[in-house]
ZABAMI-589575 format. One record per residue (C-alpha): residue in three letters; x negated, y, z negated; residue number from 0. Coordinates in steps of 0.05 Angstrom, whole numbers. Example, Ala and Ser with C-alpha at 12.3 -4.5 7.8 and 13.67 -1.06 7.14 Angstrom:
BEGIN
{rest = ALA, east = -246, north = -90, up = -156, nr = 0}
{rest = SER, east = -273, north = -21, up = -143, nr = 1}
***
This chain:
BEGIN
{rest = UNK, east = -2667, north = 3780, up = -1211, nr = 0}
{rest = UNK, east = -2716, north = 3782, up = -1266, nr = 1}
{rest = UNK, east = -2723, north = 3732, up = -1325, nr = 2}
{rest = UNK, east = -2749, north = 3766, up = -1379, nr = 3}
{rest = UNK, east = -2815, north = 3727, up = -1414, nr = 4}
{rest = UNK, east = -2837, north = 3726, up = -1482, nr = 5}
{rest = UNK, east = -2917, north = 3728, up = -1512, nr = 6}
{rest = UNK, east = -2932, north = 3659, up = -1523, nr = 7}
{rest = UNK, east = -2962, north = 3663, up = -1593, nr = 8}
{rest = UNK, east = -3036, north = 3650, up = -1607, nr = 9}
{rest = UNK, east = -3049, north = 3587, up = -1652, nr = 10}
{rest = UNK, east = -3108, north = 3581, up = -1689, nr = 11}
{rest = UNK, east = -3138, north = 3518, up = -1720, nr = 12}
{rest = UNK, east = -3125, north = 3550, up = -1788, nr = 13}
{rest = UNK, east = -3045, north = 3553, up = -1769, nr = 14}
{rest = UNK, east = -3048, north = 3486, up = -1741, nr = 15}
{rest = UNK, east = -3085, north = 3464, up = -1819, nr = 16}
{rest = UNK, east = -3025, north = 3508, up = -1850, nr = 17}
{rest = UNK, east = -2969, north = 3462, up = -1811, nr = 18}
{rest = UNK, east = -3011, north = 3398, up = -1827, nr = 19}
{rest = UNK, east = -3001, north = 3422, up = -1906, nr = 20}
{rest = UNK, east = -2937, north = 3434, up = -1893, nr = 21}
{rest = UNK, east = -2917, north = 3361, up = -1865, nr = 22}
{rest = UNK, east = -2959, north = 3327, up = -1910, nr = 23}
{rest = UNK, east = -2924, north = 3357, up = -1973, nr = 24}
{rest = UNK, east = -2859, north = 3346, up = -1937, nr = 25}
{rest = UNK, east = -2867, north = 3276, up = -1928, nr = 26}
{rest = UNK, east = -2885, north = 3273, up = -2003, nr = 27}
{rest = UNK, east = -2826, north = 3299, up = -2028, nr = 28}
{rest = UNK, east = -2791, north = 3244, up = -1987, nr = 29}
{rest = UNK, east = -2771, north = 3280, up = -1933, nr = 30}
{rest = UNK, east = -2781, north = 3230, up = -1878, nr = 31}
{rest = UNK, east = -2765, north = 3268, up = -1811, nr = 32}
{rest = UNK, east = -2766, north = 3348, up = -1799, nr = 33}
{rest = UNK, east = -2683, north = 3335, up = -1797, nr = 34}
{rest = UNK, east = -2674, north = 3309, up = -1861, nr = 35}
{rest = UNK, east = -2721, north = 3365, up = -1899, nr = 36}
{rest = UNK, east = -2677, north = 3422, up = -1847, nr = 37}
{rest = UNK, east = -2617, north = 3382, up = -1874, nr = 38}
{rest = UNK, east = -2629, north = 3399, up = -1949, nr = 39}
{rest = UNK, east = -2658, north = 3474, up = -1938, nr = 40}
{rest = UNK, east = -2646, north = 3495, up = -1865, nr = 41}
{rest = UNK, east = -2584, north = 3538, up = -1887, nr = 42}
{rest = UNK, east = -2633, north = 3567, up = -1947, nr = 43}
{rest = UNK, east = -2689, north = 3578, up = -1900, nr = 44}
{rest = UNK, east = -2650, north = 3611, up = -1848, nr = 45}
{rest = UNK, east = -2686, north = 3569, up = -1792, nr = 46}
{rest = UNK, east = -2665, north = 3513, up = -1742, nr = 47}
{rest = UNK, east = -2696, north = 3443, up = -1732, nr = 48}
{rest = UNK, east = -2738, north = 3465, up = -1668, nr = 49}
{rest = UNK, east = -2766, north = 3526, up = -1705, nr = 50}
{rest = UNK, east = -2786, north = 3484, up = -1764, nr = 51}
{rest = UNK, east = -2825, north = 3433, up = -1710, nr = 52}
{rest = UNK, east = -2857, north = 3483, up = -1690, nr = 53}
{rest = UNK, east = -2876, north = 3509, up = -1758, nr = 54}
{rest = UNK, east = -2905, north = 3436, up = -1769, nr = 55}
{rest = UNK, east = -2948, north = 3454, up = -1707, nr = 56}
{rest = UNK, east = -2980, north = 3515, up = -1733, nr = 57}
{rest = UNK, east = -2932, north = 3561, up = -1701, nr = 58}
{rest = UNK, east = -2908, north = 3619, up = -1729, nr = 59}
{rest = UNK, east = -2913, north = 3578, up = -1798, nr = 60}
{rest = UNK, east = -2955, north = 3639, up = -1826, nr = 61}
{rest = UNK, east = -2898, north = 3685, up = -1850, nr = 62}
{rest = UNK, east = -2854, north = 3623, up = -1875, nr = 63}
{rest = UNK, east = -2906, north = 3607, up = -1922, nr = 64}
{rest = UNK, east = -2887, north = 3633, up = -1991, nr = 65}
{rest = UNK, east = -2811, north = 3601, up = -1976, nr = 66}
{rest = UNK, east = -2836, north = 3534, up = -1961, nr = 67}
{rest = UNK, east = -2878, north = 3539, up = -2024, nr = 68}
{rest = UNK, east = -2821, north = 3554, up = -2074, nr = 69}
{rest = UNK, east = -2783, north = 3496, up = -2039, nr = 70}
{rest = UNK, east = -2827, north = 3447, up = -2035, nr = 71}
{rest = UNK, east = -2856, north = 3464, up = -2098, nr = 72}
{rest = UNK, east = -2919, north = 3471, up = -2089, nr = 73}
{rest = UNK, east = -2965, north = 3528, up = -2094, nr = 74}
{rest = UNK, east = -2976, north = 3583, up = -2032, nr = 75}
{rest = UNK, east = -3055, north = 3573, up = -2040, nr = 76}
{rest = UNK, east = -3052, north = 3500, up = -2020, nr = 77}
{rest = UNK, east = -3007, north = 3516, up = -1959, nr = 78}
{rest = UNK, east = -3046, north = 3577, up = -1934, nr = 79}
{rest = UNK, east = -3115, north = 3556, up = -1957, nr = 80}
{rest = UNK, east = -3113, north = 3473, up = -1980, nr = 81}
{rest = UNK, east = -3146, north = 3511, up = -2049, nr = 82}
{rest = UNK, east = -3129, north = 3480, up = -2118, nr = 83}
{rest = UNK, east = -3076, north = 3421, up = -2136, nr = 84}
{rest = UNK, east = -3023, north = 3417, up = -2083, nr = 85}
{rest = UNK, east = -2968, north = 3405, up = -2132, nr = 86}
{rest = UNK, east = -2941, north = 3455, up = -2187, nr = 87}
{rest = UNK, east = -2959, north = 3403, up = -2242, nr = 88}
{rest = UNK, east = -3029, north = 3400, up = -2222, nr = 89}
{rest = UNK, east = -3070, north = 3345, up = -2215, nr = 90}
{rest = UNK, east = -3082, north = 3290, up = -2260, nr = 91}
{rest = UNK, east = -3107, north = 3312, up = -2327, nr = 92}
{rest = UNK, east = -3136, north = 3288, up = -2386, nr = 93}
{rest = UNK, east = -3124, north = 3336, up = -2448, nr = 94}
{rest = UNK, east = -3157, north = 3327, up = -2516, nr = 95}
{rest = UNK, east = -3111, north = 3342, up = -2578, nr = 96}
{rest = UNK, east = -3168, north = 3358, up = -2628, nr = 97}
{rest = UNK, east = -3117, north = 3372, up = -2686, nr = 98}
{rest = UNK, east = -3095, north = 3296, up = -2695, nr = 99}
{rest = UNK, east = -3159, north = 3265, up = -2657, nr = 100}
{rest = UNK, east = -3113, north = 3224, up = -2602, nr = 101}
{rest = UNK, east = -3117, north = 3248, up = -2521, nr = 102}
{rest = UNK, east = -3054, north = 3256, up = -2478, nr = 103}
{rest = UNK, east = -3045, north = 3226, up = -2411, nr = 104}
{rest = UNK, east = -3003, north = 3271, up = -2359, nr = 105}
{rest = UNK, east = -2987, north = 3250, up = -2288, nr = 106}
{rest = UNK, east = -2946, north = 3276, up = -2235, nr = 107}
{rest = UNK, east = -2909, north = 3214, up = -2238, nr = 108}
{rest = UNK, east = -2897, north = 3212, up = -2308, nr = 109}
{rest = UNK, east = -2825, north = 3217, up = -2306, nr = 110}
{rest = UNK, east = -2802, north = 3163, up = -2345, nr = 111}
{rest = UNK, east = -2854, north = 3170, up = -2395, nr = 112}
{rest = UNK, east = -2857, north = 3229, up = -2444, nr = 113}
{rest = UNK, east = -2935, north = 3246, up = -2453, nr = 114}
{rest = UNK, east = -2915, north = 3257, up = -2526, nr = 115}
{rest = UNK, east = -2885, north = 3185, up = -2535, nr = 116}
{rest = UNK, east = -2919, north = 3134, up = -2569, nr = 117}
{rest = UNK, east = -2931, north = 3095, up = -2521, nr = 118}
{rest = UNK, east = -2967, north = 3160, up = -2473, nr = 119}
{rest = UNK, east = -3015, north = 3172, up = -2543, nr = 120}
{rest = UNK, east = -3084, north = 3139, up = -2554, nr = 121}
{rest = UNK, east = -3124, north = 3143, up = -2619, nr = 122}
{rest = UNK, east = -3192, north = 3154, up = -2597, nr = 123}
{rest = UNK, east = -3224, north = 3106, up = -2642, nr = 124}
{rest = UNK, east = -3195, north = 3056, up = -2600, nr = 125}
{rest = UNK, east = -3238, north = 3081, up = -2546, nr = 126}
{rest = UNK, east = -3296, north = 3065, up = -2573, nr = 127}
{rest = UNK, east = -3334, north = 3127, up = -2541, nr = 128}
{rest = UNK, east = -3318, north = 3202, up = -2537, nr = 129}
{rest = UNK, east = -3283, north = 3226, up = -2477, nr = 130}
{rest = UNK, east = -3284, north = 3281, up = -2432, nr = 131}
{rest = UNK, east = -3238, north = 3316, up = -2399, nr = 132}
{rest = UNK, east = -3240, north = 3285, up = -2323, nr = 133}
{rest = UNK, east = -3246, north = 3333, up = -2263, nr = 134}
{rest = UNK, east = -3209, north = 3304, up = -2199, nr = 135}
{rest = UNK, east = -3253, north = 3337, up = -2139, nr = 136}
{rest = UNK, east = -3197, north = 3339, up = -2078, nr = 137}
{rest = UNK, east = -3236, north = 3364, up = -2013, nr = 138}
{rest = UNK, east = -3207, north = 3433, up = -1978, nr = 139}
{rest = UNK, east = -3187, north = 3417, up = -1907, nr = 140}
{rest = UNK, east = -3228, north = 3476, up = -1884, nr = 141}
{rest = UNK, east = -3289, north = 3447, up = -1911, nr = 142}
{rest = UNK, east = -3278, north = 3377, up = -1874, nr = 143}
{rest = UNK, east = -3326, north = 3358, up = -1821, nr = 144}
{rest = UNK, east = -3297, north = 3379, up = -1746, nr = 145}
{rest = UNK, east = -3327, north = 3314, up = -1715, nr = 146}
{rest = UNK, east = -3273, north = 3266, up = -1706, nr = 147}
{rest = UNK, east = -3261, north = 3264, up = -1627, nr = 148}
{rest = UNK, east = -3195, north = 3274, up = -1589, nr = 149}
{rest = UNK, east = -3189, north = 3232, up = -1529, nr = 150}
{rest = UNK, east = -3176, north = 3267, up = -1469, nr = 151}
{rest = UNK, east = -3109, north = 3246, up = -1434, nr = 152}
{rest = UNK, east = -3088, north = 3244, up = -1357, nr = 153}
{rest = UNK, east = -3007, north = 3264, up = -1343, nr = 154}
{rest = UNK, east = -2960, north = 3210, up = -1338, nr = 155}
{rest = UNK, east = -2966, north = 3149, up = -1315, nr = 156}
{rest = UNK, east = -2917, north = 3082, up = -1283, nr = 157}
{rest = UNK, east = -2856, north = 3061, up = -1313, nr = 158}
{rest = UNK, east = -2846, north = 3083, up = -1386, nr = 159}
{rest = UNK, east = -2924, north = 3098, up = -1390, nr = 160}
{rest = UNK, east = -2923, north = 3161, up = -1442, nr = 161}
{rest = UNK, east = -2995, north = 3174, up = -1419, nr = 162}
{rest = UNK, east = -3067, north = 3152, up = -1391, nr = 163}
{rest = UNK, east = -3133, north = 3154, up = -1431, nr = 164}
{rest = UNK, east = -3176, north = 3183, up = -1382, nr = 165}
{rest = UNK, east = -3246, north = 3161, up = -1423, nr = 166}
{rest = UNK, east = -3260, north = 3226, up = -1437, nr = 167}
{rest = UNK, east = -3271, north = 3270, up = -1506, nr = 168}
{rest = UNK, east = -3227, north = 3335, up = -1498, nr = 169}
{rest = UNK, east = -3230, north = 3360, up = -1568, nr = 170}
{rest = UNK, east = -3266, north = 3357, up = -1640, nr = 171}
{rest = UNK, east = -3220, north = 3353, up = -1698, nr = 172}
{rest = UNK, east = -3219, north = 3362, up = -1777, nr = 173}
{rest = UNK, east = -3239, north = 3291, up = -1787, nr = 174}
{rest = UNK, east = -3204, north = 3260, up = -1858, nr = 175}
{rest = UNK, east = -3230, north = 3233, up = -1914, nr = 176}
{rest = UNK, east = -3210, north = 3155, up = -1892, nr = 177}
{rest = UNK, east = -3242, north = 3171, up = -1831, nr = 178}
{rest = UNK, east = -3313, north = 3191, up = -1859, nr = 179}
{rest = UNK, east = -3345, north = 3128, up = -1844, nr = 180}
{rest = UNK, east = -3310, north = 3098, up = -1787, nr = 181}
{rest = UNK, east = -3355, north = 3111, up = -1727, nr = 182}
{rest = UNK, east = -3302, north = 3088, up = -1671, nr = 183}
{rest = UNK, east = -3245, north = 3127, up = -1701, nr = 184}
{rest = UNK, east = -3212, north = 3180, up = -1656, nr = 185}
{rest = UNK, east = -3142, north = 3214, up = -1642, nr = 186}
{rest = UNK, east = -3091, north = 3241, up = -1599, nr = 187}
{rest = UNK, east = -3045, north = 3286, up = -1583, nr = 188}
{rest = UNK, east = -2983, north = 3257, up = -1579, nr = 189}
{rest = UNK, east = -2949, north = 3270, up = -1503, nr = 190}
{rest = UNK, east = -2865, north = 3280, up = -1497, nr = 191}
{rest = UNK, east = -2810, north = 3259, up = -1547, nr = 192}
{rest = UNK, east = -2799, north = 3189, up = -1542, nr = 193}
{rest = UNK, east = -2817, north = 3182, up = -1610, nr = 194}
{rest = UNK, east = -2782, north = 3235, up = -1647, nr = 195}
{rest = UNK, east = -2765, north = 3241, up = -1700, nr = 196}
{rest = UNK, east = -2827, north = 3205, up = -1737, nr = 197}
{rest = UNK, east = -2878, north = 3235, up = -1675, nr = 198}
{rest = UNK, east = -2875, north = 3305, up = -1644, nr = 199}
{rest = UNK, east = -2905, north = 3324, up = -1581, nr = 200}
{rest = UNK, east = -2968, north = 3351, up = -1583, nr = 201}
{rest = UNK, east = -2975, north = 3335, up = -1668, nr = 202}
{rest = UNK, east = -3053, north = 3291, up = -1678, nr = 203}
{rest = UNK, east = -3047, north = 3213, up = -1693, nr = 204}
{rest = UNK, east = -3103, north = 3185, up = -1720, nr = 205}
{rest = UNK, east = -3132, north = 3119, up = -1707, nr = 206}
{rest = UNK, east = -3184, north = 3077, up = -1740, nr = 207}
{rest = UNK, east = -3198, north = 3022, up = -1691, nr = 208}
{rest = UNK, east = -3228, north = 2966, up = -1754, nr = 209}
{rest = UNK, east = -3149, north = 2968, up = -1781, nr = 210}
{rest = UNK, east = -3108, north = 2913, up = -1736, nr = 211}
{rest = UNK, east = -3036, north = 2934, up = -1733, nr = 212}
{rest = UNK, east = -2979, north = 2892, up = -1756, nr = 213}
{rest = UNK, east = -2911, north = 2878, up = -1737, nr = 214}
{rest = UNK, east = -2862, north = 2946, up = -1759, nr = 215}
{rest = UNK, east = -2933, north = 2985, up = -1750, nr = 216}
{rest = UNK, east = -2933, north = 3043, up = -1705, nr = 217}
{rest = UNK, east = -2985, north = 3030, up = -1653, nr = 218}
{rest = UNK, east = -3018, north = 3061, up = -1593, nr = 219}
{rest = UNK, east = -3020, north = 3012, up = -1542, nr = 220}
{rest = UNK, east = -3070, north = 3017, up = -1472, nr = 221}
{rest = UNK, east = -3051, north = 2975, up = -1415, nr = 222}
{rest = UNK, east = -3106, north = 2957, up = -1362, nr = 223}
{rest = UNK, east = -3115, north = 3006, up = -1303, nr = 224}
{rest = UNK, east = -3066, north = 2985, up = -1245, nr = 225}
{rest = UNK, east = -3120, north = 3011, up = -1203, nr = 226}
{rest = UNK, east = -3185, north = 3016, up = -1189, nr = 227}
{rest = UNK, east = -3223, north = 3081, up = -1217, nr = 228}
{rest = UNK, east = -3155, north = 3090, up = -1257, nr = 229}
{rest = UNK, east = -3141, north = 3091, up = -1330, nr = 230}
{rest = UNK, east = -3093, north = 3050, up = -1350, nr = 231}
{rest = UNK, east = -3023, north = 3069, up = -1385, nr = 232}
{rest = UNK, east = -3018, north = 3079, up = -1453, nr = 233}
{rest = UNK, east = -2957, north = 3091, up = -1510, nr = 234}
{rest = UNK, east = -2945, north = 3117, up = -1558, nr = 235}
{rest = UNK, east = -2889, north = 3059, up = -1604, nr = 236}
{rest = UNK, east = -2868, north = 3021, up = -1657, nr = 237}
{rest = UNK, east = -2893, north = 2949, up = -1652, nr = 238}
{rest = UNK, east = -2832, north = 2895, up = -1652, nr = 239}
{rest = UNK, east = -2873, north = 2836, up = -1628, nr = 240}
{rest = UNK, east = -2940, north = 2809, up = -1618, nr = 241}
{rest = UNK, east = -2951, north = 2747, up = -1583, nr = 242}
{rest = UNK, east = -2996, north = 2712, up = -1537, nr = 243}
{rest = UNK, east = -2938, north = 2718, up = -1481, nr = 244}
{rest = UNK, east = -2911, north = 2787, up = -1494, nr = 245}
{rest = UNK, east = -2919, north = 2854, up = -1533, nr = 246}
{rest = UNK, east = -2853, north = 2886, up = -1549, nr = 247}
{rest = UNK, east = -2853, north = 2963, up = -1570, nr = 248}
{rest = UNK, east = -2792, north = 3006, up = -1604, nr = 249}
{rest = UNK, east = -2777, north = 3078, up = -1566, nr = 250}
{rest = UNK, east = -2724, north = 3126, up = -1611, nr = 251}
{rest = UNK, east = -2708, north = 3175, up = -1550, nr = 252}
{rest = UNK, east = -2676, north = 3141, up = -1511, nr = 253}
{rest = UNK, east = -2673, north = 3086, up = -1549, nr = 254}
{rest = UNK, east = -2710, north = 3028, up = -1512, nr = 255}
{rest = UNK, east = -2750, north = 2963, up = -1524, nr = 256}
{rest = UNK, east = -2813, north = 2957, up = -1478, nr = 257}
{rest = UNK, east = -2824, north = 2883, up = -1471, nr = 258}
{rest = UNK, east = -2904, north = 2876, up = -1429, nr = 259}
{rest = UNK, east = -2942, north = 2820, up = -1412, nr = 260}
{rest = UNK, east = -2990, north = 2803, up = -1459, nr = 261}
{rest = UNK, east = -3050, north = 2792, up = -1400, nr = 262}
{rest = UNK, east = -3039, north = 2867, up = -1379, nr = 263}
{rest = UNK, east = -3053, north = 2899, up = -1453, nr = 264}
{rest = UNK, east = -3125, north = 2916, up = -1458, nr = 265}
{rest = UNK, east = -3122, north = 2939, up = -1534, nr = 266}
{rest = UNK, east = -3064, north = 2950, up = -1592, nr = 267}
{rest = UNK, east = -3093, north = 3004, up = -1641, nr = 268}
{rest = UNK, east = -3047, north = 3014, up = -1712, nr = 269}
{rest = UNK, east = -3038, north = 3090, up = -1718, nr = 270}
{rest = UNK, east = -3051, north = 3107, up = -1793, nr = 271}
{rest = UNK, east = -2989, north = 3116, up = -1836, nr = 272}
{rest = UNK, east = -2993, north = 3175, up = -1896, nr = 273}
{rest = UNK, east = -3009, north = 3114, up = -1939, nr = 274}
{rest = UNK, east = -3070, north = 3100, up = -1896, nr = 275}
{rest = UNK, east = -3098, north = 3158, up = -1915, nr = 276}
{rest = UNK, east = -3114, north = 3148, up = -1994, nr = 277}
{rest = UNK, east = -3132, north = 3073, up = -1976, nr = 278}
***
């Protein structure tokens, strides 16, 4: 008997930047896990939740783009490319009525405010100074240094262990903005599904070591080896408690709460949030 096998498709760093767009804008429009956002448009996309992870990952995302675009509302450029505003509206803008001498602020969040109200309208003699039009710069993610190390990661590991750091650099990645300066920063790829739906396998978390997590943060936490010339376990969690006895950490699948010794933890590093990033 014969089991027929399929190509494994080829993804390239620019995919994986396309499905990196894609969860970013995704979680913007306040679509907290792949589920809910397959939820709303999986019957419009034609797709199923697995496909769409994948999509997230870079794969196969290529030929979705344009559909994900008009959804999301935002433009095809910034998905395939990160080029211009990533939201229809555009960024924020400063526009200069010259006919009545008064400028008009516009935001994307200017919902409740019309930009023609009153209260949205400044003479510019109250300004005491001529003003120009302001340029927001927003960095292309193919123009971002690739510097920003992945930590190499050896299989398995006791108990619930998700993983071991094995000390060693197995990757560069695009390394963000927040990131620029922080010389001890790093990431990893994150190893099987104990933490979907808010962490895929194999999707980047980013860490910036200066950042000390707190309680309801998520958290990669490193246990000391168990054995000489052995790295000890690490996981990948939500942190429940933090105490000078014990370190408890939240697990979705299966649900689970990981209660360790507090002598045995070597280090508890905050994984950065979407927030973290425009901090």
């Amino acid at each position: 008997m014969y089991r027929k096998m399929t190509a494994k498709r080829n993804v390239t760093d620019a995919d994986r930047e396309i499905g990196a767009r894609l969860k970013m804008i995704r979680l913007k429009r306040r679509y907290a896990t792949p589920q809910d956002f397959i939820d709303a448009h999986g019957e419009e996309l034609g797709i199923k939740i697995v496909t769409y992870r994948n999509h997230e990952r870079g794969d196969g995302v290529a030929g979705h783009i344009d559909n994900y675009a008009r959804i999301l509302k935002t433009p095809a450029n910034f998905l395939r490319y990160g080029d211009g505003p990533e939201d229809e509206e555009g960024e924020r803008t400063v526009r200069k009525e010259n006919d009545n001498n008064i400028i008009t602020l516009k935001s994307l969040d200017s919902t409740s405010v019309s930009p023609q109200s009153p209260s949205n309208r400044i003479p510019l003699s109250d300004l005491g100074a001529p003003v120009e039009p302001a340029h927001v710069s927003v960095p292309v993610v193919g123009s971002l240094p690739r510097n920003l190390p992945v930590m190499g990661l050896a299989a398995g590991g006791p108990g619930d262990a998700d993983f071991r750091l094995n000390g060693q650099i197995d990757d560069y990645i695009r390394r963000p903005p927040a990131l620029e300066h922080v010389k001890k920063a790093f990431a990893v790829y994150v190893v099987g599904e104990s933490m979907v739906p808010r962490f895929d396998e194999g999707e980047p978390i980013f860490v910036n070591p200066s950042r000390p997590p707190r309680i309801g943060d998520y958290v990669l936490c490193e246990l000391f080896p168990t054995a000489d010339g052995e790295p000890g376990p690490a996981y990948v969690k939500r942190l429940v408690k933090k105490t000078s006895e014990v370190v408890e950490l939240e697990q979705f699948n299966p649900p689970k709460i990981l209660t360790i010794d507090a002598n045995l933890v070597k280090s508890v590093y905050k994984i950065m949030s979407p927030a973290d990033f425009f901090i």
